[in-house]
Every structure is written in C-alpha cells, then in structure tokens.
C-alpha positions in Angstrom: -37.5 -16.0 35.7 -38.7 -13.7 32.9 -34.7 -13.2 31.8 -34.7 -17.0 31.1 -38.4 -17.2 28.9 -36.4 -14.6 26.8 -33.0 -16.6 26.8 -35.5 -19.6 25.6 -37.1 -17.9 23.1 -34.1 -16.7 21.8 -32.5 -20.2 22.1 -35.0 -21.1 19.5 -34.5 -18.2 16.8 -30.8 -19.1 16.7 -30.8 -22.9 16.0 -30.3 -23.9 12.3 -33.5 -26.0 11.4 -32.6 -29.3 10.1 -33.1 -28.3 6.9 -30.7 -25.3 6.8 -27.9 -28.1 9.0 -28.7 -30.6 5.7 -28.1 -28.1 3.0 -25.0 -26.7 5.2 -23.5 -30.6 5.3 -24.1 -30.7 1.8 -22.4 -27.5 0.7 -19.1 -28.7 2.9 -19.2 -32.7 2.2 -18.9 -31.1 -1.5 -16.4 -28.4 -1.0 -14.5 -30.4 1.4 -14.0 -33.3 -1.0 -13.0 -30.9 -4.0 -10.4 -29.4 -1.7 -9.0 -33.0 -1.3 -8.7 -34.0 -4.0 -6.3 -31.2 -5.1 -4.2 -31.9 -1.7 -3.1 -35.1 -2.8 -0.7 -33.6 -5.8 1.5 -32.1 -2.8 3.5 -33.9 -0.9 4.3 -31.1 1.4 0.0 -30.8 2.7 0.2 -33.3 5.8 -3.2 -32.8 6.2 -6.8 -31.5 5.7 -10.0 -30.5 8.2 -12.8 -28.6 8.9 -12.3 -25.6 11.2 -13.9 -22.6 13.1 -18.0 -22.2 13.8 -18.6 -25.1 11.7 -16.5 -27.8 12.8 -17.3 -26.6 16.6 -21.7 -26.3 15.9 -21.2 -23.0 16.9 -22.8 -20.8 13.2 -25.3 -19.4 12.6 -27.9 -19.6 10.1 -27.6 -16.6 8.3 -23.9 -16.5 8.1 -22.1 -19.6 8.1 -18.8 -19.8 6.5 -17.2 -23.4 6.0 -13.6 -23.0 7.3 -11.4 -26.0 5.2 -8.1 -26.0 6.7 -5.0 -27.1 5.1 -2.1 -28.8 7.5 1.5 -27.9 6.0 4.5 -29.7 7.5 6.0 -26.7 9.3 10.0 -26.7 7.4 8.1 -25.3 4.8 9.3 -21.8 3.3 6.5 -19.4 3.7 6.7 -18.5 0.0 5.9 -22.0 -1.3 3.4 -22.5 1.9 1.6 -19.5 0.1 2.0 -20.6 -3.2 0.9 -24.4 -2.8 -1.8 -23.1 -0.1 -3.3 -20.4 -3.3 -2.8 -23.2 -6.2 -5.1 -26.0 -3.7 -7.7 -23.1 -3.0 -7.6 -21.6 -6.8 -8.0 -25.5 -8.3 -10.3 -26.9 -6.1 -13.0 -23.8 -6.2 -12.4 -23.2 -10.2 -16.0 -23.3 -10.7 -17.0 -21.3 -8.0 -15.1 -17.8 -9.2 -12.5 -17.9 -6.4 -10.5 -15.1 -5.0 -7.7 -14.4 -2.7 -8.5 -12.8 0.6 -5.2 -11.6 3.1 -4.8 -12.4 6.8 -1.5 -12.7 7.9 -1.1 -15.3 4.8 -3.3 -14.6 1.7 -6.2 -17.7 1.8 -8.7 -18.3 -1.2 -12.3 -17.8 -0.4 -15.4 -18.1 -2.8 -18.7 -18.6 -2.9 -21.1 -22.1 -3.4 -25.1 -21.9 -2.7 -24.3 -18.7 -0.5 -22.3 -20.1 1.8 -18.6 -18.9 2.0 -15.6 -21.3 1.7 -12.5 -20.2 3.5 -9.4 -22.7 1.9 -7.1 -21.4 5.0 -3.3 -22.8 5.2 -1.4 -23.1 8.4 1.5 -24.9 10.1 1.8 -28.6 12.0 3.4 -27.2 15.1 3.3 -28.1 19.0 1.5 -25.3 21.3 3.5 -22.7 21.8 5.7 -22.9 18.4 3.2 -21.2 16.3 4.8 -19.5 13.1 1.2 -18.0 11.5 -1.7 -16.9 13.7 -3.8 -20.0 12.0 -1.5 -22.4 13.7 -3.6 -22.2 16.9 -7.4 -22.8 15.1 -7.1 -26.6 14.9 -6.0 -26.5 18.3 -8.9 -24.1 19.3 -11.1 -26.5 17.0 -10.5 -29.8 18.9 -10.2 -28.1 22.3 -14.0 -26.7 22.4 -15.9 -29.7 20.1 -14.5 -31.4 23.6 -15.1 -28.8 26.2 -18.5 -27.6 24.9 -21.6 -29.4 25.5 -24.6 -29.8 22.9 -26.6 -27.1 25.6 -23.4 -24.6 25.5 -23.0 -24.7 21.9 -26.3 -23.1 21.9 -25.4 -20.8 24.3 -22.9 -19.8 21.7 -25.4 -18.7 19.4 -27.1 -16.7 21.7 -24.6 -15.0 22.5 -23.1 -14.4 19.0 -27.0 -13.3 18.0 -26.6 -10.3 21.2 -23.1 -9.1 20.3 -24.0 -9.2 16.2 -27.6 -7.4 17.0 -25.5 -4.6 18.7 -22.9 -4.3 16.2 -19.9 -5.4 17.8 -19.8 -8.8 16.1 -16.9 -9.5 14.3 -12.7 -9.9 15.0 -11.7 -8.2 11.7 -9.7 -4.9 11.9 -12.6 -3.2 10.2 -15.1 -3.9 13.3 -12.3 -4.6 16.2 -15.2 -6.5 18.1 -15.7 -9.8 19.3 -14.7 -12.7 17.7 -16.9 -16.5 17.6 -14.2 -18.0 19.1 -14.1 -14.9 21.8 -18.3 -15.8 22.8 -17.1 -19.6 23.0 -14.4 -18.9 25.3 -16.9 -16.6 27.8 -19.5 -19.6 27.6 -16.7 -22.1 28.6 -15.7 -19.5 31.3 -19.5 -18.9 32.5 -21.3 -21.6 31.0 -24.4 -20.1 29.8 -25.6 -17.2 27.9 -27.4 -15.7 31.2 -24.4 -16.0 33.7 -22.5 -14.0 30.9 -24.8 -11.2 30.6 -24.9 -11.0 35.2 -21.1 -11.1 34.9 -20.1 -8.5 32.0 -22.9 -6.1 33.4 -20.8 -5.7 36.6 -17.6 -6.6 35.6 -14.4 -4.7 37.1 -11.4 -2.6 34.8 -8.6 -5.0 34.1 -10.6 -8.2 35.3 -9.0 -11.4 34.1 -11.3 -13.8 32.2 -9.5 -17.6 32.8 -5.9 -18.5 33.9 -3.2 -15.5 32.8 0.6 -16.5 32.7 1.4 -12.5 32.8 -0.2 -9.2 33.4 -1.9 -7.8 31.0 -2.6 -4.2 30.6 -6.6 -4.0 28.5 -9.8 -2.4 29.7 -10.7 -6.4 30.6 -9.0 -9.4 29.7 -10.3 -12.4 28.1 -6.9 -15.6 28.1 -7.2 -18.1 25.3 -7.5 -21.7 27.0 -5.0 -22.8 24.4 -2.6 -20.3 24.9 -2.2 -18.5 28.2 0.1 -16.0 27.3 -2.3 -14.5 24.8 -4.9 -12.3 26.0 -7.9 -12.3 23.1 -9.2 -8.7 24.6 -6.5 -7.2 23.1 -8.1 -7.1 19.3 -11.4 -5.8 20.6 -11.7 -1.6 21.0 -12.5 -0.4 24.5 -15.2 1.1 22.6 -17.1 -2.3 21.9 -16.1 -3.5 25.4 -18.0 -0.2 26.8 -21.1 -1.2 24.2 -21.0 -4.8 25.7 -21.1 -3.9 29.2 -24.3 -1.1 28.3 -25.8 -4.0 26.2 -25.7 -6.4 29.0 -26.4 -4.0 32.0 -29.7 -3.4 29.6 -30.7 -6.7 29.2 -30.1 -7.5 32.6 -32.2 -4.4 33.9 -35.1 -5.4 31.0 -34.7 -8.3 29.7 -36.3 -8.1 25.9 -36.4 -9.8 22.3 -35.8 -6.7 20.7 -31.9 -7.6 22.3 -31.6 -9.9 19.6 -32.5 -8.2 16.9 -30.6 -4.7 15.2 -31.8 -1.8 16.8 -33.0 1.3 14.7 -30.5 4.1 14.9 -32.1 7.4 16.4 -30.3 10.1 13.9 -29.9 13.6 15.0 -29.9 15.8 11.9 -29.3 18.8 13.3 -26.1 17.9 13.5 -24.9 16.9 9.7 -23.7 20.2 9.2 -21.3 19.7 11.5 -19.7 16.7 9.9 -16.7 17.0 8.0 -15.8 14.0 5.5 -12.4 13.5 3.8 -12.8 11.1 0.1 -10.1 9.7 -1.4 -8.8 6.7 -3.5 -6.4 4.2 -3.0 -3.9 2.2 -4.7 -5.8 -1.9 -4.0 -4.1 -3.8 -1.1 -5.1 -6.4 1.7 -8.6 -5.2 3.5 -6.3 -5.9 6.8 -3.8 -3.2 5.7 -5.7 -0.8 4.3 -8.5 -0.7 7.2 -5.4 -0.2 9.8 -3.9 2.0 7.1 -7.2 4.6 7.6 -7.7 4.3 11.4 -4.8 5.4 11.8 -5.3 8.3 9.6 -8.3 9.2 11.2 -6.6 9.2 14.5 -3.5 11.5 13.7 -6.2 13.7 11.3 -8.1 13.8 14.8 -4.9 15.1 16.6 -4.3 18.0 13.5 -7.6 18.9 13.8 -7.3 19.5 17.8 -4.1 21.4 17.7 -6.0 23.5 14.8 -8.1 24.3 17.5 -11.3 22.6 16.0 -12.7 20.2 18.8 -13.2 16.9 17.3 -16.5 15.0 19.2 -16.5 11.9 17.4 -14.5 10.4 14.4 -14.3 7.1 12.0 -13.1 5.5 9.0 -15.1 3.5 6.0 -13.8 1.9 3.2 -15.5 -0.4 0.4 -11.6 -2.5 0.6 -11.7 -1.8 -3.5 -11.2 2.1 -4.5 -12.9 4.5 -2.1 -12.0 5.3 1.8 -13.9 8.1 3.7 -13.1 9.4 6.7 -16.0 11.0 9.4 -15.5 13.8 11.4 -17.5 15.1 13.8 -17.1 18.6 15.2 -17.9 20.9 17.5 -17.9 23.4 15.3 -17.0 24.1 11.3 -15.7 27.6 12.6 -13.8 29.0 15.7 -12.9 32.4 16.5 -10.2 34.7 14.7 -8.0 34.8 18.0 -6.7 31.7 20.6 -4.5 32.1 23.8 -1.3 31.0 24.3 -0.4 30.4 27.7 3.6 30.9 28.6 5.2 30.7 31.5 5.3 31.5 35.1 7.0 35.4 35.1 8.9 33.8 38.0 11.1 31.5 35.7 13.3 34.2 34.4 14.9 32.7 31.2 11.6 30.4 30.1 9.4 33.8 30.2 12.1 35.8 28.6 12.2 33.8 25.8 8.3 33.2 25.5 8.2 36.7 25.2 10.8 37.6 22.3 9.7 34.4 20.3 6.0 35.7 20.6 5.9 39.5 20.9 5.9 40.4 17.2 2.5 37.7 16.2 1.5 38.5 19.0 -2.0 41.0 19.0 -1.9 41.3 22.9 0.3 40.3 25.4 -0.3 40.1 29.6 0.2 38.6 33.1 -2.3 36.5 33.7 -4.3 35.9 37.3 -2.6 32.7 37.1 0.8 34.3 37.2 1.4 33.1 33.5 2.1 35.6 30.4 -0.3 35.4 28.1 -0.3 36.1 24.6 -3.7 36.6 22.0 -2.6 35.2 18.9 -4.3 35.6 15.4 -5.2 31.8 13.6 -4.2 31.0 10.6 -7.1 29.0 9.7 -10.8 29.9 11.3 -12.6 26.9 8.8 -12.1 23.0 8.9 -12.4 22.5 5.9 -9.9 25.2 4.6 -7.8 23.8 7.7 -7.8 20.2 6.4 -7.3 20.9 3.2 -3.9 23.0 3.7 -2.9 20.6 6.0 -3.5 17.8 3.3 -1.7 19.6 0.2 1.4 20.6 2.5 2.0 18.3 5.6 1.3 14.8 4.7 4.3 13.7 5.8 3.4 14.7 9.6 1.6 11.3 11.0 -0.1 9.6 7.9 1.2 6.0 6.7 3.4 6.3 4.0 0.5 4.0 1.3 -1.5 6.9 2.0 0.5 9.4 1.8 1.0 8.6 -1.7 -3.3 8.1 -2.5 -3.6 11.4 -0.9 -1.0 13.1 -3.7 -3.2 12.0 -6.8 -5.9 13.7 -5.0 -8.8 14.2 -2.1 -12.0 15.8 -2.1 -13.6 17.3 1.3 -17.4 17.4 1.9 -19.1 19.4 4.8 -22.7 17.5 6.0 -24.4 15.3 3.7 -24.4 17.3 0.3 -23.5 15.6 -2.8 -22.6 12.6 -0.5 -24.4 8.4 -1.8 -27.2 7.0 0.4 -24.6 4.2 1.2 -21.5 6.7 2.5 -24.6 8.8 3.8 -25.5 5.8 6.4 -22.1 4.9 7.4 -21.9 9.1 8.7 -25.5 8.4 10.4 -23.8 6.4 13.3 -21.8 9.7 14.1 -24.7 11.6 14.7 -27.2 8.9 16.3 -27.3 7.8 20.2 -25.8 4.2 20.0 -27.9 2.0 20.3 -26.1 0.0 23.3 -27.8 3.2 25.2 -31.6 2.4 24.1 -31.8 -0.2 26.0 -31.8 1.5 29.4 -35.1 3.6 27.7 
C-alpha cells in the first residue's frame, strides 16, 4: 500500500500542468507548420508527422523535444535523402540558429522557447524493409498512441522520472542507458510503473521481455513489438541493467520520493590520487563517432594498463562532442614494485620449458621451479609509474588497439594528469563518479 501512495505522488510531479502542455502545442503547431511549408518544394517528401515522446504523450516537462519527421519515398539515393532532408530542416528553422546533429543520417535540430526541434528524415518502407534506423519510429509512433492507455502513458513518465533520477536515462552512445521508447515498451509488457519495479527487482539473466523470433545472447532482453527480430537490450550497458535492477530492488525494499529525484554522490577523496586522466583534442566529427571512438580507447588503454601490471578498478570516457575528450582511470595503485613473475611451463613438457628458459634466462634476475611444478622467472619492469607507463605507450604504440581518428588527435599531442591538480570544476565532476558509491547502492541504506 505505501509503494502505491509513493507511485501516486510521483504520478503527480511528472504530469505536464496544462499550462506547460499549452505552451508545448504551441511551440510544435508553429514549428510543425514552418517545416511544411518547406516540404511542399520537393516532390520526393511523401510526407510529414509528429514523432517520439511527443506524438505518443509520453515527455516530460523538463525535457521535451518535438520530434518532426519527414517521410521520403524510399527509391531515393541516400545522398539527396540527406541533402533535401538538411535543406527542409536548415530553411524551415532559419530563425531559430539551426544546426546539424548525426545519427545514422545527419538531422537538423535547433532551438524555439527552449524546447528542441528534431527535423528527422526517414524512409516509406513496409516492416521489415527498413533502410535507416528512423524507418521503424513512425511505426513505433502509431503502434503505442494505440496500445497505450491515457493511465499507462503516465506510467511512462514515472518510469522515465526513476531511470533519469538514477542516471541511466538516455539511448545515446554517450549514456548507453534506457531509451523512452525502451520504458514504453516495459509498461506495455507490465502495464504499470509498480509491476515493473516487482519484476526487474527479481528478474533472471537472459530473460526475454515480449515475443523473440531468435535467441538472443544480452544480460536481459527487452524485443521491440514492431520488430521481433530486434532485441532493444542490446544498446543498453550491462552496467545500467545492473543499476536498474539495484534501483528497483531499492525501491521495492523502501519505497521513497527521494527515488525520483538525483541522488547526491558520496565522493571518497582519499582516493583522487589514485586517478589517472588522459586530455587530448580532437579533430570535430559526429558526437555518435567520436563517443564510440573514446570508449573504445578507454577499453584497449584499460587492457595496456593491465598487462603493464597496473590494476585498473574502474575506468570512463568524457567528452564536450567539440574539442576536448578525457579519459578516467582509476587504479589500484600509481606504482608497483620493481620486479613481476613470469610463470612458464610445466618442467615436464620438455621442449615448451626448454625454450621458456633460453628466451628468458639472460632478463631474467632469478630463475626456479616452482611448488606448482612451473619454472619461474623474476623479471625487472620496464615501467614502475602509470603515468610514465601511459605516456611511453602513447608516444610509441598507438597503433596497438586505438581507432585510427584517434590515433591521429593523439600525434598533435596529449597531456596526462595524476588526481585532481590543475584539472576544471566541470572535468573535476565527471572523475567524482569514479571515486563515489553509485548511487543505485544508497538506496538499500
């Protein structure tokens, strides 16, 4: 009983007031109809409507872009589909300071009485033909404005208000967390906010959410109504699956407000000094690439670091998409000892310990059979410092696991900071989450 006073309270924090839906109607009546305009000089736009959290009454206040999609007949080249799609968007916003923002197509976005438009092109094709990953949001559109009732869409914005107040909001590659469309598709699955939260606090590994066509092979799986063979759990990082199942275990245990709003980070300073940031600049490019671009970097400057011998705890990657990308991280320790072992083989296995032993003998400081019949050799490091580690490995082995776009950034230059010195207040909070408790875990306190 108490979990559902809560749900209702929060119910009411999350619904638009009349006046915020009147000025929001307003803002797309008047973008819509200067979109329209301009789609009547091609004869190759078959059509024009609203799309995503808008068109389904799914937004919320605080961040509700209008979605305009434009319908292109699909024997359209994609190089005129982009060009007609960025000419439309560019025209119709001119007095709104437009700008081109990349998906898998570039789409023009700006800005009227804070409320972003998105002018988004996609194809007129059946189910199942899609040819852009846009094709499949007027579908999703008309399929939940008919499956979701007035009481679900509500849901929705529960829902969207938990996953946002824990910070796993948000489908872009940047946050890898879960989607609007991703919270509509659990309410149609579970049909309210609380039958979510009971079902994700004890749900399985690999548990199918809706009707799958194929196996899939995700820590869950959540199918897309309109397309079966897509699983929509594939975009989202096991981490924010693992800080959704916390969250709702949480709430289920203690059902609170405080759920629904962002939770303070406890930071643990003691540990900045054990932080190790790289800084560098990059050549501009789609948000999409270069955020992919950087996790990956992080990942295979993760790996280095290991085989380095320097235990990495945590890492991530931050970037402001125009100049600047950082990545985090965070270490055991900023120094290791002057000596490692090498295990070799088993002395049994004539030739393998043979040859262990004349590759290794002269490096080697000691040498001896080990209780666990291996021979063992003490080798000297080359490095005993991440930072001097990094840095070597930056000026001389770039081409070993780091994206090619990068590659490049890194040879005009990198910089390398240890703990928070000489680092901005806004790089310094982006570090904080490395050395705080997340905040999925508070809950159970």
């Amino acid at each position: 009983m108490y979990m559902k006073n809560i749900i209702s309270k929060a119910t009411k924090m999350v619904i638009p007031s009349v006046t915020i839906q009147k000025d929001k109607q307003e803002v797309a009546k008047l973008a819509f109809n200067l979109v329209k305009k301009e789609v009547k000089k091609f004869t190759e736009v078959t059509g024009l409507e609203f799309g995503g959290s808008y068109a389904k009454g799914t937004w919320l206040k605080e961040d509700a872009d209008i979605d305009i999609f434009i319908r292109f007949e699909n024997s359209i080249s994609d190089d005129k589909f982009e060009k007609i799609s960025r000419k439309i968007g560019f025209e119709s916003l001119k007095k709104y300071s437009p700008y081109v923002r990349y998906s898998e197509h570039p789409y023009v976005e700006a800005e009227i009485k804070n409320t972003k438009i998105n002018v988004v092109p996609f194809f007129d094709v059946k189910p199942g033909q899609w040819k852009s990953s846009a094709d499949r949001s007027p579908y999703h559109t008309s399929f939940m404005k008919k499956s979701l009732s007035e009481k679900m869409k509500n849901e929705v914005r529960v829902l969207k208000t938990f996953l946002k107040s824990n910070g796993i909001y948000g489908a872009e590659i940047a946050k890898q967390g879960f989607s609007g469309y991703v919270s509509e598709v659990l309410i149609l699955n579970y049909e309210s906010f609380e039958n979510v939260i009971k079902s994700i606090a004890k749900i399985k590994e690999n548990q199918v959410i809706g009707n799958a066509k194929k196996k899939f092979d995700t820590s869950i799986v959540i199918i897309d109504p309109i397309d079966s063979s897509r699983n929509l759990a594939a975009a989202i990082s096991d981490v924010n699956i693992g800080k959704f199942i916390l969250a709702a275990r949480g709430f289920k245990e203690k059902a609170k407000l405080d759920h629904f709003k962002k939770k303070k980070i406890s930071i643990s300073k003691k540990h900045w000094d054990n932080l190790l940031i790289v800084k560098f600049n990059f050549k501009i490019r789609s948000p999409d690439i270069i955020w992919g671009q950087i996790k990956r970097v992080t990942s295979s400057l993760s790996t280095q670091l290991e085989s380095g011998g320097f235990h990495v705890l945590r890492s991530k990657s931050h970037t402001d998409q125009q100049k600047e990308a950082y990545l985090f991280f965070l270490l055991e320790s900023m120094k290791i000892p002057t000596t490692y072992i090498k295990n070799g083989p088993e002395f049994f296995r004539e030739n393998s310990s043979k040859s262990f032993v004349s590759k290794n003998l002269r490096n080697s400081q000691l040498m001896w059979i080990g209780k666990n019949k291996k021979i063992i050799s003490l080798e000297k490091r080359k490095h005993t410092e991440a930072s001097k580690f990094l840095t070597d490995f930056l000026k001389n082995n770039l081409k070993t696991g780091i994206p090619k776009g990068i590659q490049s950034d890194l040879k005009h230059g990198f910089k390398i900071f240890v703990g928070s010195k000489n680092l901005s207040k806004s790089i310094k909070e982006e570090a904080n989450e490395l050395i705080s408790t997340d905040g999925t875990i508070l809950h159970f306190n």
